[in-house]
C-alpha positions as a Python dict, from the first residue, in 0.01 Angstrom:
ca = {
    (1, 'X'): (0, 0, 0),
    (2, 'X'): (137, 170, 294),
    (3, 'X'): (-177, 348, 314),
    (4, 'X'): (-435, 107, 409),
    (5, 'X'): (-777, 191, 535),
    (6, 'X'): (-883, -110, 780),
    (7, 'X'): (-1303, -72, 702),
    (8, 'X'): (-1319, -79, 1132),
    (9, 'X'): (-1663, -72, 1113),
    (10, 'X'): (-1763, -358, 902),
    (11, 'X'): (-1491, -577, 1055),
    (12, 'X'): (-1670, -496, 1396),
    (13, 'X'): (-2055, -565, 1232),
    (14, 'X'): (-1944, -887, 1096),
    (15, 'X'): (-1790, -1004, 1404),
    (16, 'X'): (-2079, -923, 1653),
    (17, 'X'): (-2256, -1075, 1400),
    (18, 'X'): (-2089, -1402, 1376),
    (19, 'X'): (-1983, -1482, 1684),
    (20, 'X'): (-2282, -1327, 1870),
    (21, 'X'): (-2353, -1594, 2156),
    (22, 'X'): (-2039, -1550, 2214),
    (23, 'X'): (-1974, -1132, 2223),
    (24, 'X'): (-2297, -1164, 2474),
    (25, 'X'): (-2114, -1416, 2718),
    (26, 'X'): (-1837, -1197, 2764),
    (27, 'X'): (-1996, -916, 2822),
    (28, 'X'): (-2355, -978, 2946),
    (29, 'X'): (-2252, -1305, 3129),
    (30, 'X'): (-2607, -1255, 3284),
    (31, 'X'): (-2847, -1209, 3054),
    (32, 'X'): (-2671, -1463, 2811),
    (33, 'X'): (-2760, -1793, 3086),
    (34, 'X'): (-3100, -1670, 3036),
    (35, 'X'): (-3133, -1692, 2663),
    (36, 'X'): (-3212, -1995, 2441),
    (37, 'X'): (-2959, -2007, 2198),
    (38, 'X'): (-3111, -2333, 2039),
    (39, 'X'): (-3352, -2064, 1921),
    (40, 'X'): (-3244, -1818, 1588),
    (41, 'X'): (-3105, -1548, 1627),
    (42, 'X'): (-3244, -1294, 1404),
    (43, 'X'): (-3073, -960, 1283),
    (44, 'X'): (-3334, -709, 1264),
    (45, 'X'): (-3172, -426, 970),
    (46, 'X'): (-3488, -292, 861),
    (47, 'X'): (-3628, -178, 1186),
    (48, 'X'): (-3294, -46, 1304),
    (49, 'X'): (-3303, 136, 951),
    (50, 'X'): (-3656, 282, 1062),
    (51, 'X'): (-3558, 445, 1362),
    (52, 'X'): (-3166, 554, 1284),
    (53, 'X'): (-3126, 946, 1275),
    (54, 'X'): (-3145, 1082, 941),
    (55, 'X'): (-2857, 1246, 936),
    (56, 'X'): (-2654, 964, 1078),
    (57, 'X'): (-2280, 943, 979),
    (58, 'X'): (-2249, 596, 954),
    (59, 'X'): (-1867, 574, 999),
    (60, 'X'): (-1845, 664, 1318),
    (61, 'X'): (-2095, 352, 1474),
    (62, 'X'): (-2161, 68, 1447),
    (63, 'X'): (-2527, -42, 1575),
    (64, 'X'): (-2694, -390, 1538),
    (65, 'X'): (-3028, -481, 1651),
    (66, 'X'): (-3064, -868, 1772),
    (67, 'X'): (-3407, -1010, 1811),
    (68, 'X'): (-3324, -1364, 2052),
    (69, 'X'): (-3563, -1607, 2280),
    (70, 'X'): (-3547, -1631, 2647),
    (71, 'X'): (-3575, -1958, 2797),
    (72, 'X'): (-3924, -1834, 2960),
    (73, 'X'): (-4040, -1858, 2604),
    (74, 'X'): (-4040, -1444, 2563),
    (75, 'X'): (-3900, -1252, 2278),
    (76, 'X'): (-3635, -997, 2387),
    (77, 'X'): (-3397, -725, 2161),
    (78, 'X'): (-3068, -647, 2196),
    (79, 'X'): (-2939, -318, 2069),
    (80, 'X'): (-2540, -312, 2017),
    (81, 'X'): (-2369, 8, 1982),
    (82, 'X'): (-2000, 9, 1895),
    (83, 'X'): (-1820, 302, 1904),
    (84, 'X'): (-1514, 316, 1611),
    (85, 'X'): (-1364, 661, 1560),
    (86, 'X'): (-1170, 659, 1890),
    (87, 'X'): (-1275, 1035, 2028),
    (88, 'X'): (-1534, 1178, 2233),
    (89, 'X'): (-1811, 1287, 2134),
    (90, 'X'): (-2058, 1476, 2368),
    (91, 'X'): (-2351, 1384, 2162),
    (92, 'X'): (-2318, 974, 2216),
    (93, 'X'): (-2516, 899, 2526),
    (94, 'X'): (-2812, 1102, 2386),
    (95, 'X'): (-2770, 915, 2101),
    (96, 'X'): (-2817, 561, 2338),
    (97, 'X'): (-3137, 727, 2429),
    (98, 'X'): (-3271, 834, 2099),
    (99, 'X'): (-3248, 464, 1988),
    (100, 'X'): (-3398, 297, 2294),
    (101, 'X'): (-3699, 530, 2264),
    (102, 'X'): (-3752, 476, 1965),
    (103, 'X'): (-3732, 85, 1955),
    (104, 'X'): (-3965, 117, 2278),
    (105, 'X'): (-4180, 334, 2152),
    (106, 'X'): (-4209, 223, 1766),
    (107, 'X'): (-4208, -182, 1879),
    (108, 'X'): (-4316, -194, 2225),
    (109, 'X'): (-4010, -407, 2310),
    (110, 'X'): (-3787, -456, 2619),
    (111, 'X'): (-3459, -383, 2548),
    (112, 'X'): (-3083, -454, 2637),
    (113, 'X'): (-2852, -180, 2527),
    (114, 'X'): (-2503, -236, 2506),
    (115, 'X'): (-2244, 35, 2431),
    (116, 'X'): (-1873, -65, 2341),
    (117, 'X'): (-1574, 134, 2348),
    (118, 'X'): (-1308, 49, 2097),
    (119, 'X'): (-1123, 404, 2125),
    (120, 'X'): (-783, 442, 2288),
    (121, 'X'): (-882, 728, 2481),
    (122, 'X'): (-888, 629, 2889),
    (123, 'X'): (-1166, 708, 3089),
    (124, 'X'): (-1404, 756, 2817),
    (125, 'X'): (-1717, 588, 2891),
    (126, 'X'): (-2007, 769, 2930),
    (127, 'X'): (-2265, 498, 3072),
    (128, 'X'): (-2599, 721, 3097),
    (129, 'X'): (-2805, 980, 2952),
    (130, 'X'): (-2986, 1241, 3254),
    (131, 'X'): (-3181, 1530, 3181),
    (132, 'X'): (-3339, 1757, 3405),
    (133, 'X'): (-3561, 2083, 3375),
    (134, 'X'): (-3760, 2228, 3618),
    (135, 'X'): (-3902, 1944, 3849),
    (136, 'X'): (-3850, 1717, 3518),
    (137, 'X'): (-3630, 1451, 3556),
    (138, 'X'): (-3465, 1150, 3303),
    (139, 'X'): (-3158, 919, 3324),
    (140, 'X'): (-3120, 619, 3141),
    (141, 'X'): (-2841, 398, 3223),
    (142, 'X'): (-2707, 165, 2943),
    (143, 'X'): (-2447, -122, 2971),
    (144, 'X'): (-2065, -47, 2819),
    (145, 'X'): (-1716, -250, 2756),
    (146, 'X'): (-1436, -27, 2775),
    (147, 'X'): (-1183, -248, 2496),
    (148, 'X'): (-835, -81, 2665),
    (149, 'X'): (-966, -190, 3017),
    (150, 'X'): (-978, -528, 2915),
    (151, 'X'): (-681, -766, 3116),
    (152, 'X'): (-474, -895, 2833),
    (153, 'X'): (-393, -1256, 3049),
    (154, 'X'): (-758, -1265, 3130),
    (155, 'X'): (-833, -1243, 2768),
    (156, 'X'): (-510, -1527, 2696),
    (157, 'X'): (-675, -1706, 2907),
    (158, 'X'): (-1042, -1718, 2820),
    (159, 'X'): (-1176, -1977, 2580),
    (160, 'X'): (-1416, -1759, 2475),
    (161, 'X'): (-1324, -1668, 2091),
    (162, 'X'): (-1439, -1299, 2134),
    (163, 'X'): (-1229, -1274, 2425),
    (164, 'X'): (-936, -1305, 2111),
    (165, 'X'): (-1121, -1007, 1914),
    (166, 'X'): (-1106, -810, 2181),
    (167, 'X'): (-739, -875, 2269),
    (168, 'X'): (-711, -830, 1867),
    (169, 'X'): (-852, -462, 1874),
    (170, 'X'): (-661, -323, 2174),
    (171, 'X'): (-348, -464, 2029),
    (172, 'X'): (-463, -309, 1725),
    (173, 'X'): (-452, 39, 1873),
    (174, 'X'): (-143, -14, 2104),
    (175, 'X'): (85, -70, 1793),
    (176, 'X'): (-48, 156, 1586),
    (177, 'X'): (283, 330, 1341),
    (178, 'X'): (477, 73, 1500),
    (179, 'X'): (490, -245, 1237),
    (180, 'X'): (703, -425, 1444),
    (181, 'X'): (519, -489, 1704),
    (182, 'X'): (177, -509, 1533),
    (183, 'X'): (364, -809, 1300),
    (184, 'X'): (476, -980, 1636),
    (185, 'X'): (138, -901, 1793),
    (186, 'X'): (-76, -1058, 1487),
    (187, 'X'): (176, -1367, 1474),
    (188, 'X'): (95, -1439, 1854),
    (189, 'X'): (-272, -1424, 1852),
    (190, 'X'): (-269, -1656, 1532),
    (191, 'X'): (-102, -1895, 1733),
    (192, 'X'): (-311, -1829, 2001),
    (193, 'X'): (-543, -1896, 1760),
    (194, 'X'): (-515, -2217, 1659),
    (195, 'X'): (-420, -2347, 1987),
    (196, 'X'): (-784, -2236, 2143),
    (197, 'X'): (-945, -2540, 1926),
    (198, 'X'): (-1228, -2260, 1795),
    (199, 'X'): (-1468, -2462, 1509),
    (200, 'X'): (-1435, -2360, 1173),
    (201, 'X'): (-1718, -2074, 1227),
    (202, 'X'): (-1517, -1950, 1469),
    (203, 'X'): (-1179, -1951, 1317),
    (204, 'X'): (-1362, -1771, 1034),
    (205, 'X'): (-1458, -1540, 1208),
    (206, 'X'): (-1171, -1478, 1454),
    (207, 'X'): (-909, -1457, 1213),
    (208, 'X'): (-1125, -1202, 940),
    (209, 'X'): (-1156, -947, 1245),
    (210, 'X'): (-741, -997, 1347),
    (211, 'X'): (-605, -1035, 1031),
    (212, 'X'): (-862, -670, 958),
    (213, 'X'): (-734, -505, 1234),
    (214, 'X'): (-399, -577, 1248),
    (215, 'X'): (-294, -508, 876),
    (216, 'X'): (60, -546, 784),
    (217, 'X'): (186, -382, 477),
    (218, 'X'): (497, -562, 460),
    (219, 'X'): (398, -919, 267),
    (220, 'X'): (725, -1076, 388),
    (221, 'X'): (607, -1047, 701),
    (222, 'X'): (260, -1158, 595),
    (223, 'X'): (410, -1451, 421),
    (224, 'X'): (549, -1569, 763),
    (225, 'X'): (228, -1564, 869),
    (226, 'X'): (60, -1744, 612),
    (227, 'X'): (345, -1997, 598),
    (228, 'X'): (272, -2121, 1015),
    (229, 'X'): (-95, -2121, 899),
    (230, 'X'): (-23, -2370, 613),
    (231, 'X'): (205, -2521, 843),
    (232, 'X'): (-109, -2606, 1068),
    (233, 'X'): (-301, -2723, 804),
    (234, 'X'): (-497, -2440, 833),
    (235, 'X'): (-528, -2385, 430),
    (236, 'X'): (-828, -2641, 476),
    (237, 'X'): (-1046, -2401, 594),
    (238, 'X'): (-1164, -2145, 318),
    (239, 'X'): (-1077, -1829, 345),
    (240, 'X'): (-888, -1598, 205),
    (241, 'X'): (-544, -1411, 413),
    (242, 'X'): (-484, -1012, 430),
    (243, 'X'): (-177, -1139, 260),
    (244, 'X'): (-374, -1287, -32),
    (245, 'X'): (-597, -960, -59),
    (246, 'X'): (-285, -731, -63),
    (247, 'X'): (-134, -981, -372),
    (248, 'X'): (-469, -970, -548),
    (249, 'X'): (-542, -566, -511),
    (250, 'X'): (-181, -500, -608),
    (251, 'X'): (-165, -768, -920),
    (252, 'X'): (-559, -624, -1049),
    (253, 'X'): (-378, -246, -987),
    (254, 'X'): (-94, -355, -1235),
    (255, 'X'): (-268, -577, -1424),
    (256, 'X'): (-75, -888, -1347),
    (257, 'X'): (-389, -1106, -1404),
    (258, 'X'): (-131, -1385, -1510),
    (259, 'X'): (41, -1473, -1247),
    (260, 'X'): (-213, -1403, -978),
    (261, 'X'): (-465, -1676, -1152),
    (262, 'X'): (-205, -1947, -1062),
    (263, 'X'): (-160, -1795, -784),
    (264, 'X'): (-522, -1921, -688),
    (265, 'X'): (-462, -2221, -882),
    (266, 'X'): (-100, -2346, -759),
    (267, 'X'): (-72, -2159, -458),
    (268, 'X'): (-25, -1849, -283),
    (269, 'X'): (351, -1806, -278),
    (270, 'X'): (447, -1926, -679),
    (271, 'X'): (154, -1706, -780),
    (272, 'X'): (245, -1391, -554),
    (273, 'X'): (608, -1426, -699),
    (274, 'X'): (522, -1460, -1092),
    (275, 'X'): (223, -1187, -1058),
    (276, 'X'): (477, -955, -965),
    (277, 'X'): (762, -1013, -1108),
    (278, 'X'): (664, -1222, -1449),
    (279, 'X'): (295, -1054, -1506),
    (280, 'X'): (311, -808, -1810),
    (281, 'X'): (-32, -752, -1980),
    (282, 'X'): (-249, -473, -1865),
    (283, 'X'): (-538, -680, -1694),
    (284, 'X'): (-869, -675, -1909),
    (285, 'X'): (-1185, -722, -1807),
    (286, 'X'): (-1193, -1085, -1901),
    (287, 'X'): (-928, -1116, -1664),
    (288, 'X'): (-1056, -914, -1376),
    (289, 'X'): (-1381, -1149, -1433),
    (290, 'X'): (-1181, -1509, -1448),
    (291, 'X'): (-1017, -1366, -1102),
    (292, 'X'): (-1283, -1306, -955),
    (293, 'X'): (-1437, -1640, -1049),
    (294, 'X'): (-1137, -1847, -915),
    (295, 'X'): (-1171, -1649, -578),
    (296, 'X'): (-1515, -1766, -539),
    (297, 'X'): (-1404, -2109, -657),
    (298, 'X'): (-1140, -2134, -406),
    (299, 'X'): (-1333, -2032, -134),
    (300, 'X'): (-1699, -2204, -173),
    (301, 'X'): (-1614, -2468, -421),
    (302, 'X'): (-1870, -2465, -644),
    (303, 'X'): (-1977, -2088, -804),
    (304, 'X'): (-2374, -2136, -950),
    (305, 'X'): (-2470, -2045, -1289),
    (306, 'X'): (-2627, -1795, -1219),
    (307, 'X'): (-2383, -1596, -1020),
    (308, 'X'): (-2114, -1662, -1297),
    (309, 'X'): (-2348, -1532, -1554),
    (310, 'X'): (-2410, -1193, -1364),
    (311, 'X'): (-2019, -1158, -1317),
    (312, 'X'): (-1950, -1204, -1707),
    (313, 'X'): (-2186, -914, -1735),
    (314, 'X'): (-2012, -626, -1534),
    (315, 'X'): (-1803, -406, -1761),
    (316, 'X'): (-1659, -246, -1517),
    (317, 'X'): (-1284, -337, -1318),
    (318, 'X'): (-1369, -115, -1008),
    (319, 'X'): (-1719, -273, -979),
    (320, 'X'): (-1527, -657, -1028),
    (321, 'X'): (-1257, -470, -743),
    (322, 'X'): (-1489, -425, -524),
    (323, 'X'): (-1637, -732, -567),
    (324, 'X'): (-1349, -915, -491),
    (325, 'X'): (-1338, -776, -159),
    (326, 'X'): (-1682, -917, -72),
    (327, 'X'): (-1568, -1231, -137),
    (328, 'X'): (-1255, -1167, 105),
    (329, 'X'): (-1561, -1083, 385),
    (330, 'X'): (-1858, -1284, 313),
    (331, 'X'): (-1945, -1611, 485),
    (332, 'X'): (-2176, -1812, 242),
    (333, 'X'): (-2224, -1764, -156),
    (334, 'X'): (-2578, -1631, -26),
    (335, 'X'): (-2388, -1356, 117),
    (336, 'X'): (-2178, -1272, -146),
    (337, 'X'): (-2479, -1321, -431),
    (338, 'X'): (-2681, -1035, -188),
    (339, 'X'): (-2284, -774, -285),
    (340, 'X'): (-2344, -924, -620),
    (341, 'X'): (-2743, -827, -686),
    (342, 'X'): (-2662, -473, -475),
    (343, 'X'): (-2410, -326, -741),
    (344, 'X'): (-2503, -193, -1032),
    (345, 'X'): (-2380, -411, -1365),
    (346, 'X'): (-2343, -197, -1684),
    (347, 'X'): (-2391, -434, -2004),
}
């Protein structure tokens, strides 16, 4: 547990995602007064899928393609780039260009591109793409956020929840090996938090990206945590903690299946303490299955039919594992059903 990957690049999709009026205000104050947000938004995957290099490496970016409404009545894209490996790389502004093209080109659209630096690395960010050869001449010019440039009062002070996600990720890499600070960093943007008076949504949100980014691995210090949310009356909201995904991973690992289903039933702290410490059986599939079920339970109430039936049918822990974790990110029982349909369920 002292080795934990934070998925960077999912928590940074889902939060663009989410809270997407609200990433655009912050940083494209401009175009965002001219855009009709009473309007959908739409997320367009498939025609980012058709232009996206073949031989992408998909860990390194994070791209999302917006389709939104001006208030003239036009339709206008947004293409969001976010940069999450933290190094340079010589190849990225061509790479801004290779995409704009190609939406331009394939789509006819007009197109705001967006490039965002979450790396720790200062000075690096490379805001155009020029080339030249023999009387030929290009440069395209792109829009960028630089994350470590970013005020951390003005952020404080903004009542803009992304301003919190970006405070979230540069605290993220300013305490990296140091778990110290990152606990006393993560326990003052919770209360930072809840003092903002953010909607549900945006708590959802919020929180998912900080409590991502700033993983703790000791669950004392998580339990703090979770005990000033409670205090708050913050357990009204559905979610589930990083310290409830750390007590579920580790009880499914041992097989503590026991004493992590009250957990879910009674609550977090009885259930964390009897998993470990009373749960004896190996976990069986049954198990696994009945754990995942009370997640879903817990966090959208009511689980359908079918999506119980299609659970009771995977034979497989890692496949119910990973599973779980879907439930830790997704939003609506939609969401979680499209994780569900996506993996493959051996009989």
């Amino acid at each position: 547990m002292s080795n934990i990957e934070i998925p960077y690049d999912e928590l940074w999709k889902d939060v663009v995602e989410n809270l997407f009026p609200h990433f655009i205000n912050l940083i494209a104050p401009d175009f965002y007064h001219n855009v009709n947000w009473s309007k959908p938004i739409i997320f367009l995957d498939n025609e980012l899928r058709q232009i996206s290099p073949a031989s992408e490496e998909t860990k390194r970016y994070v791209d999302r393609l917006a389709c939104v409404w001006m208030l003239d009545g036009e339709e206008q894209w947004v293409l969001i780039h976010v940069e999450v490996q933290g190094y340079r790389d010589p190849g990225f502004s061509k790479r801004m260009f290779i995409y704009f093209y190609r939406i331009y080109d394939k789509f006819n659209r007009d197109i705001l591109s967006i490039a965002v630096f979450s790396d720790p690395i200062k000075g690096y960010k490379p805001d155009r793409f020029s080339y030249q050869f023999y009387g030929c001449r290009l440069e395209f010019q792109y829009r960028t956020y630089k994350v470590m440039e970013q005020d951390d009062e003005e952020l404080k002070r903004s009542d803009n929840p992304f301003a919190l996600v970006v405070l979230a990720a540069k605290k993220s890499m300013e305490s990296r090996g140091d778990e110290e600070k990152r606990f006393r960093f993560k326990r003052e943007l919770v209360k930072l938090m809840l003092e903002k008076g953010y909607s549900r949504e945006e708590i959802l949100a919020v929180f998912r990206f900080l409590d991502g980014v700033l993983v703790l691995t000791d669950l004392e210090k998580e339990r703090i945590i979770y005990n000033e949310l409670r205090s708050k009356e913050v357990e009204k909201v559905a979610y589930i903690t990083n310290f409830e995904r750390l007590a579920i991973e580790e009880g499914m690992k041992k097989g503590l299946a026991q004493g992590l289903e009250q957990g879910l039933e009674q609550g977090l702290e009885q259930g964390l303490e009897q998993g470990l410490e009373q749960g004896e059986q190996i976990g069986m599939l049954r198990e696994a299955r009945a754990l995942l079920l009370d997640a879903l339970e817990e966090k959208f109430s009511v689980v359908p039919e079918e999506i119980s039936g299609k659970i009771q049918e995977i034979n497989e822990r890692e496949a119910l594992r990973q599973l779980l974790k879907q439930v830790i990110r997704a939003f609506s029982m939609e969401e979680f059903k499209k994780s569900l349909m996506s993996h493959s369920i051996v009989a």
